[in-house]
C-alpha positions in Angstrom: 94.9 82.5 92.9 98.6 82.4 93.4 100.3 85.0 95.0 103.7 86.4 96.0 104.2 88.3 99.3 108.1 90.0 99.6 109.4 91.5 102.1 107.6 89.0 104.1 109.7 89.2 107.3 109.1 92.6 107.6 106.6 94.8 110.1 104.1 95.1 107.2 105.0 91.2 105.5 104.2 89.7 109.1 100.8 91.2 109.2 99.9 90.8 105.7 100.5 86.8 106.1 97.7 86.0 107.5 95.5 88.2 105.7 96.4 86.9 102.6 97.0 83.1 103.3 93.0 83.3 102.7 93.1 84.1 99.4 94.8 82.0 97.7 98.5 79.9 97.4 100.5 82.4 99.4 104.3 82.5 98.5 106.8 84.1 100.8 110.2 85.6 100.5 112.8 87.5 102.3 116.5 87.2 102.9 115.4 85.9 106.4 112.9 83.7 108.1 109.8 85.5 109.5 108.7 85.5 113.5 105.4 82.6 112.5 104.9 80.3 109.9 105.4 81.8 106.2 104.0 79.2 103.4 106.0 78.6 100.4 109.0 80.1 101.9 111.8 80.9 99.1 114.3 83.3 100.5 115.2 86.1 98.1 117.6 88.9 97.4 115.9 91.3 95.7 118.7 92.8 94.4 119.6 89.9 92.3 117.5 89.8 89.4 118.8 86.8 88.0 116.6 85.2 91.1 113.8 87.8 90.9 113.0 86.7 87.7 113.6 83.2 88.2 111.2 83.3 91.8 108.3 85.3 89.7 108.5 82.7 86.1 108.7 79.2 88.6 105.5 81.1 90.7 103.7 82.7 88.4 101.6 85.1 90.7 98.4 86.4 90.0 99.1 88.9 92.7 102.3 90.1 94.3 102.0 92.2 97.1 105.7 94.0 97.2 106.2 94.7 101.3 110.0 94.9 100.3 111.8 97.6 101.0 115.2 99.9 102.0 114.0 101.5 105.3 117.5 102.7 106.7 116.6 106.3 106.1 120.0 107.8 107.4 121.8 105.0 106.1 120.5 105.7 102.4 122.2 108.8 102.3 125.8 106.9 102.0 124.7 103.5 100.1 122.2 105.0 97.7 122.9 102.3 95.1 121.0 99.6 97.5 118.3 101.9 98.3 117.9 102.7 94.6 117.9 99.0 93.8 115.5 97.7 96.1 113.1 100.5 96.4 113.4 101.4 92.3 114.8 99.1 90.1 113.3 96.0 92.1 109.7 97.0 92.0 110.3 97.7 88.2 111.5 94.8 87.6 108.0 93.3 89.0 106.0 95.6 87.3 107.6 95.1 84.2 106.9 91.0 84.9 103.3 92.3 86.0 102.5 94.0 82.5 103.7 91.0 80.7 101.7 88.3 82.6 98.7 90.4 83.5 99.2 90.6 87.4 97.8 93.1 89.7 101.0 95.0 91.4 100.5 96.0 95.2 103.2 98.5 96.3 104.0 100.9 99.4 105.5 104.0 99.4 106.2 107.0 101.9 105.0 110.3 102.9 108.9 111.1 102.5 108.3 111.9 98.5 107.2 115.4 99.7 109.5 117.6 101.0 107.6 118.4 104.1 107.2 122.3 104.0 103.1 121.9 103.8 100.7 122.9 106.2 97.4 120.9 104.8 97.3 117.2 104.8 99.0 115.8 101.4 97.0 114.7 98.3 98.0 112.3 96.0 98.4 114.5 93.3 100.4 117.3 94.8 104.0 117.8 93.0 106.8 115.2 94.6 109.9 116.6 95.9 112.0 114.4 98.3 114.4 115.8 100.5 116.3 112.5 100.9 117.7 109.8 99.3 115.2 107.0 100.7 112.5 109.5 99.5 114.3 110.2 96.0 114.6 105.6 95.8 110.7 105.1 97.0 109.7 108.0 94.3 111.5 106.1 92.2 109.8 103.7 92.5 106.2 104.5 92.2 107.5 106.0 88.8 108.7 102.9 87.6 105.3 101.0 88.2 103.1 103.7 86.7 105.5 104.0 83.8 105.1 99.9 83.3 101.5 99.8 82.0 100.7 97.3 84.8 97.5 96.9 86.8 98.7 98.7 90.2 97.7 100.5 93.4 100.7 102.0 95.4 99.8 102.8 99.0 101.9 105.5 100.4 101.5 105.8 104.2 103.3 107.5 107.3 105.2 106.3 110.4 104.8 102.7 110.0 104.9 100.7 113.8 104.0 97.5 115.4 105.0 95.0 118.2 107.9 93.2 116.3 110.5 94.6 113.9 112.8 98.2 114.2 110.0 101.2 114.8 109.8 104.0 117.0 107.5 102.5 120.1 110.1 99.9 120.2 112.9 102.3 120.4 110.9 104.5 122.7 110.2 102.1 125.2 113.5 100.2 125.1 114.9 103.7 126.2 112.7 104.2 128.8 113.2 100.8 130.4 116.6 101.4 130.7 116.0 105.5 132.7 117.1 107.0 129.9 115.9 110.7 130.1 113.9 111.6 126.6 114.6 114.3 124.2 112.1 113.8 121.3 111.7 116.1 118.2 108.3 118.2 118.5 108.2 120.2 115.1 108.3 117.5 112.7 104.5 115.4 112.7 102.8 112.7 110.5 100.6 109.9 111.1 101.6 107.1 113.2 100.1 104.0 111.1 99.9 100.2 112.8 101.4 98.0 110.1 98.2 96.0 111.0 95.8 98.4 110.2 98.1 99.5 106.3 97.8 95.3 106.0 94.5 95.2 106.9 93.7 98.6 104.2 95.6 96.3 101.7 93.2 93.3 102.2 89.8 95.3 101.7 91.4 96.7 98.6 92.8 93.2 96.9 89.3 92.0 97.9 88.0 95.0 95.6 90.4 94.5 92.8 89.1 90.9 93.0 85.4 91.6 92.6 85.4 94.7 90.4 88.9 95.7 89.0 87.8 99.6 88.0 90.5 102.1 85.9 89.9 103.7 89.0 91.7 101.0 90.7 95.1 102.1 89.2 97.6 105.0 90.7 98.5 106.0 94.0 96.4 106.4 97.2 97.4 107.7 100.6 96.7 105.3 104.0 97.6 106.1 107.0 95.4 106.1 110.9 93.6 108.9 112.0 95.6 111.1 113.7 98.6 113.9 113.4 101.0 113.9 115.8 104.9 115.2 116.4 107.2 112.8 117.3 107.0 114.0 121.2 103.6 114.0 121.3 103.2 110.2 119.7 105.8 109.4 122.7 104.0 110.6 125.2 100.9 109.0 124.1 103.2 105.2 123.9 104.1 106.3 127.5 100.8 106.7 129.0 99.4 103.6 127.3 102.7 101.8 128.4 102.1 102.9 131.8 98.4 102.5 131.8 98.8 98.6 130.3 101.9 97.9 133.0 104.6 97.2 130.3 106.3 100.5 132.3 105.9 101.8 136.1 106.1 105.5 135.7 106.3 107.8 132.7 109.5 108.7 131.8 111.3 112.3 132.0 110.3 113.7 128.0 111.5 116.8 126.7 110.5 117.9 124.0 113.0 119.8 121.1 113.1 121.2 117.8 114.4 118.5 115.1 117.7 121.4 114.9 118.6 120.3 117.9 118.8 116.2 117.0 120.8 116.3 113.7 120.5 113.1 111.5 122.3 112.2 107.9 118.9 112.0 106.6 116.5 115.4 106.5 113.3 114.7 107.8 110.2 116.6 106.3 108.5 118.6 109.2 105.1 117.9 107.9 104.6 114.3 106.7 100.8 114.4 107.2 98.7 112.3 103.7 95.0 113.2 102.9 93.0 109.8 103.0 89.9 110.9 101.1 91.1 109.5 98.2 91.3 105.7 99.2 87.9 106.1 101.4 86.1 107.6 98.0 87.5 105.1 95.7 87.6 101.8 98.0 85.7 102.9 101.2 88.4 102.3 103.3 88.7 103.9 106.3 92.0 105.3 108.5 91.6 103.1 111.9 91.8 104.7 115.0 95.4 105.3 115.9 94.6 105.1 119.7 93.1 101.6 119.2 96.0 100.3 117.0 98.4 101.5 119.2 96.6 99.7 122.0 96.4 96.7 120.2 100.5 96.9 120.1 100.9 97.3 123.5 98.3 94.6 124.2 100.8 92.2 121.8 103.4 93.6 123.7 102.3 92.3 127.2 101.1 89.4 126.2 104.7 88.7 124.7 106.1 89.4 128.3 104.0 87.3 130.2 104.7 84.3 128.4 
């Protein structure tokens, strides 16, 4: 099997590269090298599709696995052509190649398609409404790949972290290493997901695609970890394992406030928490734990500061 990873420098891409080097002849692409060996490299601009196409007919995947994406929530709200064009037209374009040349289609999506004023965990088929322009691009998206025909399964998921990359336990930590006192946002909560454990969800279900490719296969399915938490309180809990593992000395001063009081370009839903029982029914895959995948981080974390 030949497959095609984008997006491979990414939080999610690193993780998946291992995962999937097992399966098959993995090809990798980004605009930039990854942190560890990626086979096949090819770097990529997704928003050419002059070279998208030209990547995708010199390949040929059975598979691609699009980890690509336009993350710069704020930023999106004043370059909403890029967002649009990587996380819409771009996964599109490789669902539209999909369709032709009968390839399975993995995508990821975000709890940001709903516009947060819920008070029960999300289910796949409640009505979309973004409240953002990265939400409005990633809906896009997942439009454009069920619209195609294509064989698919688009994983939305929450609050995506992991030793490496631009996420919040990295910010968080960086801040408290340097004193500064904490102000974190308390009424806005999701699920904190490891990027290990979304690539490690993706590899169960390419394994099922493999062995029994169902209709049921096709259409969106929420994975995320196993726990809800506000931004303060998933701060507090990177603090106490930070302190705990000795990658800080003492928790930081944390105060928690109301998202009002920390305004951003971007509005962020207050409730960004996905029902799972979809992906466990259909796949048996289970949410991991969040408190062992957030260990697992900070165990990565030491060991990267020891060496």
């Amino acid at each position: 099997m030949k497959i095609l990873l984008t997006g491979a420098s990414g939080q999610l891409g690193t993780e998946l590269i291992p995962l999937l080097s097992g399966k098959g002849r993995l090809y990798t692409t980004d605009r930039s090298l990854p942190r560890h060996d990626a086979p096949h490299w090819l770097s990529l601009d997704v928003t050419d599709r002059v070279a998208v196409d030209r990547v995708l007919d010199d390949v040929q995947p059975d598979l691609i696995v699009n980890a690509a994406a336009y993350t710069a929530v704020d930023q999106a709200e004043t370059e909403p052509e890029i967002s649009f064009a990587v996380n819409s037209e771009f996964p599109g374009q490789l669902a539209h190649w999909a369709k032709k040349y009968d390839a399975l289609l993995i995508h990821y999506s975000t709890d940001y398609v709903f516009d947060g004023k819920g008070s029960i965990p999300y289910r796949e088929t409640q009505p979309a409404a973004p409240q953002n322009v990265y939400g409005e691009s990633k809906l896009g998206g997942e439009h454009a790949i069920t619209g195609s025909g294509c064989r698919h399964s688009i994983l939305r998921t929450s609050w995506v972290y992991s030793s490496h990359g631009k996420n919040f336990v990295l910010s968080m930590l960086n801040l408290a290493l340097k004193g500064v006192a904490l102000k974190v946002v308390d009424d806005q909560r999701g699920c904190p997901t490891w990027a290990g454990s979304l690539a490690r969800a993706s590899d169960l279900l390419i394994d099922q695609w493999q062995t029994a490719s169902r209709k049921d296969f096709n259409g969106v399915f929420h994975y995320c970890d196993d726990r809800s938490l506000s931004w303060y309180e998933f701060a507090a809990e990177i603090f106490k394992q930070a302190v705990s593992k000795g990658l800080l000395d003492l928790m930081p001063a944390l105060a928690a406030i109301p998202g009002s009081e920390f305004p951003q370009a971007a509005t962020r839903p207050n409730w960004s928490v996905l029902n799972t029982d979809r992906i466990q029914r259909v796949f048996n895959i289970q949410p991991a734990s969040f408190d062992q995948s957030l260990s697992i981080v900070m165990d990565e974390l030491s060991r990267e500061r020891s060496q």
